[in-house]
C-alpha positions in Angstrom: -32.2 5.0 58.3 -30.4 3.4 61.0 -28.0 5.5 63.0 -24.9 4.6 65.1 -25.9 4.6 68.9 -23.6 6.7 71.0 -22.0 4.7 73.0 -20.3 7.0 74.9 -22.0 6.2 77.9 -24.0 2.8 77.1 -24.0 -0.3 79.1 -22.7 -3.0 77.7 -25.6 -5.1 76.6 -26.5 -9.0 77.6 -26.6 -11.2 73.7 -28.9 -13.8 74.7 -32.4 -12.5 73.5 -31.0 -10.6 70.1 -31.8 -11.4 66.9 -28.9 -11.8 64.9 -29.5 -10.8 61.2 -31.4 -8.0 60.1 -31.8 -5.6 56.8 -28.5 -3.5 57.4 -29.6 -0.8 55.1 -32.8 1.8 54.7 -35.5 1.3 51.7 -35.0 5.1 51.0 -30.8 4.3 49.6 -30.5 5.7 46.7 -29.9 2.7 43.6 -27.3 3.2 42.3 -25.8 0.1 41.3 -23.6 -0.7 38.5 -25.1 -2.5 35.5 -23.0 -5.9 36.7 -23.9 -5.4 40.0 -26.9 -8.2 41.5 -26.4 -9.7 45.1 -26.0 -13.0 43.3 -23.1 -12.1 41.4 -21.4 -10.3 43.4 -21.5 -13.6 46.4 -20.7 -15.7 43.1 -17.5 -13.6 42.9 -16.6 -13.4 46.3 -16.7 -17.2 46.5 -14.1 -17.1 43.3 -11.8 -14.7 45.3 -12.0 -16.9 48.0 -11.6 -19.9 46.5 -8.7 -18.7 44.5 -6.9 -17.9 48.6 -7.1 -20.4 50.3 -6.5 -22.6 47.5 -2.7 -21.8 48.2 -2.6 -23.0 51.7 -3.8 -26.4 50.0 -1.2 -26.4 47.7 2.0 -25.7 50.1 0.0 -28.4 53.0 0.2 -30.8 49.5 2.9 -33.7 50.0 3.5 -32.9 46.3 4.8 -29.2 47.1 5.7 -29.2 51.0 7.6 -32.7 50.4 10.2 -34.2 52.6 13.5 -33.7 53.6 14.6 -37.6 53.9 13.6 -38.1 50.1 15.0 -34.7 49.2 11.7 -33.7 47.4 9.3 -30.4 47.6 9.9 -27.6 49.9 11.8 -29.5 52.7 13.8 -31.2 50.4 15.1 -28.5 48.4 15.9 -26.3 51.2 16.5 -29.1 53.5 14.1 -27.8 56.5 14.2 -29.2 60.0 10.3 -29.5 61.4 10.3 -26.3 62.8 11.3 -24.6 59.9 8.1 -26.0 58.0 6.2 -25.4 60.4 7.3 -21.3 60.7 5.5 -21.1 57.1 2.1 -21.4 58.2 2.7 -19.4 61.3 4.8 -16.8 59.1 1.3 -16.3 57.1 -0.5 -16.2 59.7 1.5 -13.1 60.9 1.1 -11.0 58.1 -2.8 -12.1 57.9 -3.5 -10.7 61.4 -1.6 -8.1 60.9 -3.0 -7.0 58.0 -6.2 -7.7 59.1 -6.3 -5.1 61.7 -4.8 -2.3 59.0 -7.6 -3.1 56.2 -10.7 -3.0 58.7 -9.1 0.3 59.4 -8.2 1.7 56.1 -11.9 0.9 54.9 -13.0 4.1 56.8 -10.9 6.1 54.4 -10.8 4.3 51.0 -13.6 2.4 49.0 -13.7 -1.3 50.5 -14.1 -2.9 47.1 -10.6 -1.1 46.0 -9.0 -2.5 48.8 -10.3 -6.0 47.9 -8.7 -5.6 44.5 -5.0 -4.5 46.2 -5.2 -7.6 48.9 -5.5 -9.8 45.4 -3.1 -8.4 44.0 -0.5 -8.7 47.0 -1.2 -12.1 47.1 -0.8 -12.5 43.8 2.8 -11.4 43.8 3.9 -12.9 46.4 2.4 -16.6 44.8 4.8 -15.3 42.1 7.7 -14.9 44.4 7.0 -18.0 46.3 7.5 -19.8 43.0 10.7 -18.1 42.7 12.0 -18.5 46.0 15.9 -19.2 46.1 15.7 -19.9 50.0 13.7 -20.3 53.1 14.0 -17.1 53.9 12.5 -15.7 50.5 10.2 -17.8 51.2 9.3 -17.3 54.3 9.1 -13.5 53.3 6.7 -13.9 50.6 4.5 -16.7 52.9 4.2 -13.1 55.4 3.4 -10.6 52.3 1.1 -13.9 50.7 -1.0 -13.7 53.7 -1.1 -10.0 54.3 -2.6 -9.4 51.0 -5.4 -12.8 51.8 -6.5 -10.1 55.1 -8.0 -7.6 52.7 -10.4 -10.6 51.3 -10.6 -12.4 54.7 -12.4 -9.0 56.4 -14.3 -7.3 53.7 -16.0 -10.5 51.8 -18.2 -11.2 54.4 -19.4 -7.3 55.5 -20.5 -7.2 51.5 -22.5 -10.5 51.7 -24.2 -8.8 55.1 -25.1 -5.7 53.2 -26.8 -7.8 50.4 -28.2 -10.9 51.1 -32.1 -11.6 52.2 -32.4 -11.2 55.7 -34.1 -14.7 55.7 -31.3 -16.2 54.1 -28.4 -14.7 55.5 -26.9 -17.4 57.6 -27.4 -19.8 54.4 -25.3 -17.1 52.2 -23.2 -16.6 54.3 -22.3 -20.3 55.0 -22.3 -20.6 50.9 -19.2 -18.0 51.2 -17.9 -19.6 54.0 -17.7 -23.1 52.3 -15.5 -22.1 49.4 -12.0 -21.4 51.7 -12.3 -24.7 53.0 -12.6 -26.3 49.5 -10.1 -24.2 48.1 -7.7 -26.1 50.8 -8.8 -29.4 50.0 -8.4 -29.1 46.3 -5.3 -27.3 47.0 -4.4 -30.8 48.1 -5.1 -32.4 45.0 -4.1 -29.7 43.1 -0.5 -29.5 44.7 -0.6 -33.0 45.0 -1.2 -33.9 41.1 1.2 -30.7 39.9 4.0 -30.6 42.6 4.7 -34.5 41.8 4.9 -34.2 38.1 6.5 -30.2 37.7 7.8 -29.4 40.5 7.0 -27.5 43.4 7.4 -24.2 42.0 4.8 -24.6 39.5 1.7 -24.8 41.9 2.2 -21.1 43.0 2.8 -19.7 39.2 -0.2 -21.2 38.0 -2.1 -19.8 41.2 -0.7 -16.4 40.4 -1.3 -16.8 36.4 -5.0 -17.3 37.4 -5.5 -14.8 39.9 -4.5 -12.4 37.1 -8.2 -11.6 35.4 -9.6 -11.3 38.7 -7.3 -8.7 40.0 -8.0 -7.2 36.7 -11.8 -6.9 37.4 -11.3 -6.0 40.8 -9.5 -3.1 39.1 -11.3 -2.2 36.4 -15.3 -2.8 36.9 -17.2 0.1 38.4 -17.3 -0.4 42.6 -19.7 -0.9 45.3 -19.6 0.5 48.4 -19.8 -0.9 51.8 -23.2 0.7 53.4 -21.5 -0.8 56.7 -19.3 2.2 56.8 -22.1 4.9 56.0 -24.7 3.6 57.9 -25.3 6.9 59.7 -25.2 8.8 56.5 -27.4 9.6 53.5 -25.0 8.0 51.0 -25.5 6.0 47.8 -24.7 2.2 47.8 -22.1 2.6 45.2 -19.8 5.0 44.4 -18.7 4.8 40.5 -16.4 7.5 40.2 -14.2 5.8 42.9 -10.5 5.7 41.7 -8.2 2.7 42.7 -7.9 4.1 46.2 -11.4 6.0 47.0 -10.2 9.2 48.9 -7.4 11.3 50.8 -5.4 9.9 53.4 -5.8 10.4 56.8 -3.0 11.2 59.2 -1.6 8.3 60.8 -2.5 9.5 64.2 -6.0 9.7 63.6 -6.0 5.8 62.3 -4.2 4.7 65.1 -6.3 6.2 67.8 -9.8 5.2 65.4 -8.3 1.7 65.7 -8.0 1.6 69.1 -10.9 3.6 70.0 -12.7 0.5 68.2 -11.0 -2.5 70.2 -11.8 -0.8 73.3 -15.6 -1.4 72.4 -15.5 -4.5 71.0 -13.3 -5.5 73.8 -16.9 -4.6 76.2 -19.1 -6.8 74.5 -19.5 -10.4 75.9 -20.6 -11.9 72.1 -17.1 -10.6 70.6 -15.2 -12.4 73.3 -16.9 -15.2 73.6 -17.4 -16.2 70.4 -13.6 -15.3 69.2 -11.8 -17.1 72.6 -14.1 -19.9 71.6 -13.1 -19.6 67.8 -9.7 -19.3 68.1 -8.6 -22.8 69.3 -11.3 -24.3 66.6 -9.6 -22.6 64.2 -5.9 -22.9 65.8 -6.2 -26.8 66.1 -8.1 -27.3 62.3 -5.4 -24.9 61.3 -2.9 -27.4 62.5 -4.6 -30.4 61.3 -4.9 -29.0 57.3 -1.2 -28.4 57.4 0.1 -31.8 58.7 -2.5 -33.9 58.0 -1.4 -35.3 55.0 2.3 -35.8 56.2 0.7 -37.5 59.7 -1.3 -39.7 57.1 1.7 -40.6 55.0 4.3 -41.6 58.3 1.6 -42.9 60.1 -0.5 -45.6 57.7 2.5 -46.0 55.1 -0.2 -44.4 52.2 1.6 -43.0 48.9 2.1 -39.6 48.9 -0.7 -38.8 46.3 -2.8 -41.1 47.4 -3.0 -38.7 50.9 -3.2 -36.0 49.1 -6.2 -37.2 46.6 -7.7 -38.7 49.8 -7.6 -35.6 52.0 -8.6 -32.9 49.4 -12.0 -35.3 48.8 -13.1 -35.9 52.4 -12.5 -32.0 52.7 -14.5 -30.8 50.0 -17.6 -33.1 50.6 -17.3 -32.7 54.5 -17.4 -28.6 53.7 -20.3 -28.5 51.7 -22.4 -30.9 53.2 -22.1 -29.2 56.7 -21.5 -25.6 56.1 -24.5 -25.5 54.0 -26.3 -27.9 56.7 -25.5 -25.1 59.3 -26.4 -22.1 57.6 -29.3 -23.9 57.1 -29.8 -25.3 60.9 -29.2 -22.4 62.1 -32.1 -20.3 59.8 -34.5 -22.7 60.8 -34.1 -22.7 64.3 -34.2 -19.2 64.5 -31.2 -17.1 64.0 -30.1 -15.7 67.2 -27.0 -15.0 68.9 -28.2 -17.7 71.6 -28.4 -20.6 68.9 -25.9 -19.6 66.8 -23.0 -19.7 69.9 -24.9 -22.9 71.6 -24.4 -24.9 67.5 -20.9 -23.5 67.4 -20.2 -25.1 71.0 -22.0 -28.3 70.6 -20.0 -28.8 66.6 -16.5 -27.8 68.2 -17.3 -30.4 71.2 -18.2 -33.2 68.9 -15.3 -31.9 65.8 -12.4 -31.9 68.8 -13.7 -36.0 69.9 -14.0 -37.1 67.3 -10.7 -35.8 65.5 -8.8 -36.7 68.4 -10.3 -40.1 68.5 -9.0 -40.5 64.9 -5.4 -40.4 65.8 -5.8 -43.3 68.5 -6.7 -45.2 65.8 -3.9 -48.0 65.3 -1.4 -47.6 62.2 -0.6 -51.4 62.0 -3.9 -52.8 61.0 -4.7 -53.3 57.7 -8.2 -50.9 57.9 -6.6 -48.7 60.1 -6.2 -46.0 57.5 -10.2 -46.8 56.5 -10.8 -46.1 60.1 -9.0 -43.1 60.4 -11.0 -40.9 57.3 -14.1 -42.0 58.3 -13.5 -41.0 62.4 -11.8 -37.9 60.3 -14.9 -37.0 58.2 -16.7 -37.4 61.1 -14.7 -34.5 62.5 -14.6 -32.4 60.4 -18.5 -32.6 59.5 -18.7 -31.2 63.1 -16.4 -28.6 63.1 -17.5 -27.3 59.2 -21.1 -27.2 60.7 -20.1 -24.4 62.8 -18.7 -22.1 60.1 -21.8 -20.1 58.7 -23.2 -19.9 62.4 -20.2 -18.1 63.9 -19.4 -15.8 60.6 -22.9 -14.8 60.9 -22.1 -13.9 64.7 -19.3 -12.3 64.3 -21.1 -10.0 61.7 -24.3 -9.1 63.7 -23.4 -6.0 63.6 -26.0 -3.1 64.8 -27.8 -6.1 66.2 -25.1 -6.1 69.3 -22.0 -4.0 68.4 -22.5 -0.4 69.4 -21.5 1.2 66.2 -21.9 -0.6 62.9 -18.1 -0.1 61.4 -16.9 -2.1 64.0 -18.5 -5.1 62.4 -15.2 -5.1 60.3 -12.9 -5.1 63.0 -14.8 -8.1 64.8 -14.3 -10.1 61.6 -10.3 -9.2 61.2 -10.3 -10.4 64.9 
């Protein structure tokens, strides 16, 4: 059984020579798995729950359901936002997502993980449900802050499951199989919005999201849990825990969390994998961030292209660009040996050639008549690059016991 080192005086340790995936659990666990429970299924419905997420920031990128002011359709339109307004959505999400992010890798020390899963679906799925009812930017903006608040709970504690249970051969490749489905839940968000905010309104997009996300929270719910050996590493505790109500367990005083969390960024905050891989992350993720919500409107001002038609054309190049080079990195990655050293040097190499190329795509010149031609493929080319580096840095960020001190704080690294 593998136990949490005390760290109380340990050095903080170099990354280049450790391996990054191994078994995180002992042979000796006791099985005691649900009767639905395999590995397989249970990365098959994480991909659905992620899918279902990031499917709504698709749908409110859409030029069928973020719209334009000038032609008084979509968001913009009805509300009449200035620039800045529609771009404090995204932002506004992002707030309650990091936010969030930091309460649920905390809370998973106190209640079952897979409960909390099931209550970050459910927030989200109200909030879709307000969204669709908004009577003003700020409802809206409101429910974009709850929205992504409750996508934290699914962002964190997906990818610690898939650790626990995938081969230990095949890890990077699961992982970038889990990884792939947020990015095509944004593209066909695209289409989706595109196609249904054009011809029913805006509104509708975020109801049918929510109507949808309704069995799943259900199952979430109601099925028998799983528990996250991440958190019980140091323990002789069962895998699963079936008499685990919605919750899992008592509360703990506030105090207690709040010094636990900070007694857990103070370590991570030692170790030079966490901080280089997340300062290195973060603008990756900032600037793609950026290009998925005003892409489509750049593409429509800039090459004259029907609204639709950017739409169709975005949510496409998305969804073959993700699979072809998430899978291709989880796969790079396994065969070149999965180590912290080649995982961070294929995350540099595919933000280096993403950011060129991407950048390159906007020189191209709106006037010609292939310019828009152009543009995709330079785009494509982009985002190949950067969606290459996805399973790779998830799979860093999740080493776990093979660099962090203490196993739990694998949780916290992925919130960060």
């Amino acid at each position: 059984m593998k136990l949490a080192a005390d760290h109380s005086n340990a050095d903080t340790p170099e990354f280049s020579d450790y391996p990054l995936l191994t078994a995180s659990a002992s042979e000796d666990t006791v099985n005691t798995d649900p009767a639905w429970y395999t590995p397989a299924r249970l990365l098959i419905a994480f991909c659905v729950v992620s899918f279902l997420v990031f499917l709504d920031r698709g749908i409110i990128a859409s030029n069928g359901v973020n719209g334009d002011k000038e032609s008084n359709t979509g968001i913009q339109g009805e509300f009449q936002l200035s620039k800045f307004q529609d771009g404090v959505l995204p932002a506004a999400f992002m707030i309650g997502l990091l936010i969030a992010s930091l309460v649920f890798s905390e809370l998973c020390k106190y209640y079952n993980a897979f409960r909390l899963i099931g209550w970050g679906m459910a927030i989200f799925m109200v909030s879709s449900v307000g969204c669709g009812f908004a009577n003003s930017f700020w409802t809206l903006l409101v429910c974009r802050i709850i929205m992504g608040a409750g996508e934290a709970s699914i962002i964190n504690l997906t990818g610690p499951f898939i650790d626990d249970v995938a081969p230990p051969s095949q890890k990077t490749l699961w992982f970038g199989i889990l990884y792939l489905f947020p990015t095509v839940g944004i593209a066909v968000g695209y289409i989706f919005g595109g196609v249904i905010g054009a011809s029913m309104g805006w509104r509708m997009p975020f109801l049918i999201q929510a109507a949808v996300c309704v069995p799943v929270v259900l199952w979430l719910f109601l099925v028998h849990p799983i528990s996250l050996r991440t958190m019980h590493d140091d323990e002789e505790e069962a895998h699963t825990d079936l008499s685990a109500p919605l919750l899992g367990s008592e509360a703990a005083p506030a105090a207690a969390v709040v010094n636990s969390l900070w007694g857990d960024i103070c370590i991570l905050c030692r170790h030079p994998v966490f901080l280089y891989s997340s300062l290195g992350y973060c603008p990756v993720q900032g600037a793609f961030g950026v290009y998925s919500y005003f892409g489509p409107q750049a593409g429509h001002e800039l090459f004259g292209v029907g609204r639709e038609s950017i739409d169709l054309t975005f949510g496409g190049v998305t969804i073959v660009t993700a699979v072809v080079a998430t899978l291709l990195g989880g796969w790079a990655l396994d065969r070149v040996g999965s180590s912290i050293k080649n995982a961070m040097l294929l995350n540099g190499i595919s933000a280096v050639v993403g950011f060129v190329a991407i950048v390159a795509a906007f020189w191209i010149p709106p006037a010609t008549t292939t310019g828009f031609v152009w543009f995709i493929i330079i785009f494509a080319i982009g985002e190949l690059a950067i969606f290459a580096g996805t399973a790779p840095v998830g799979a860093v960020m999740l080493g776990r016991c093979d660099w962090l001190l203490c196993c739990h704080c694998s949780l916290l690294a992925a919130a960060c």
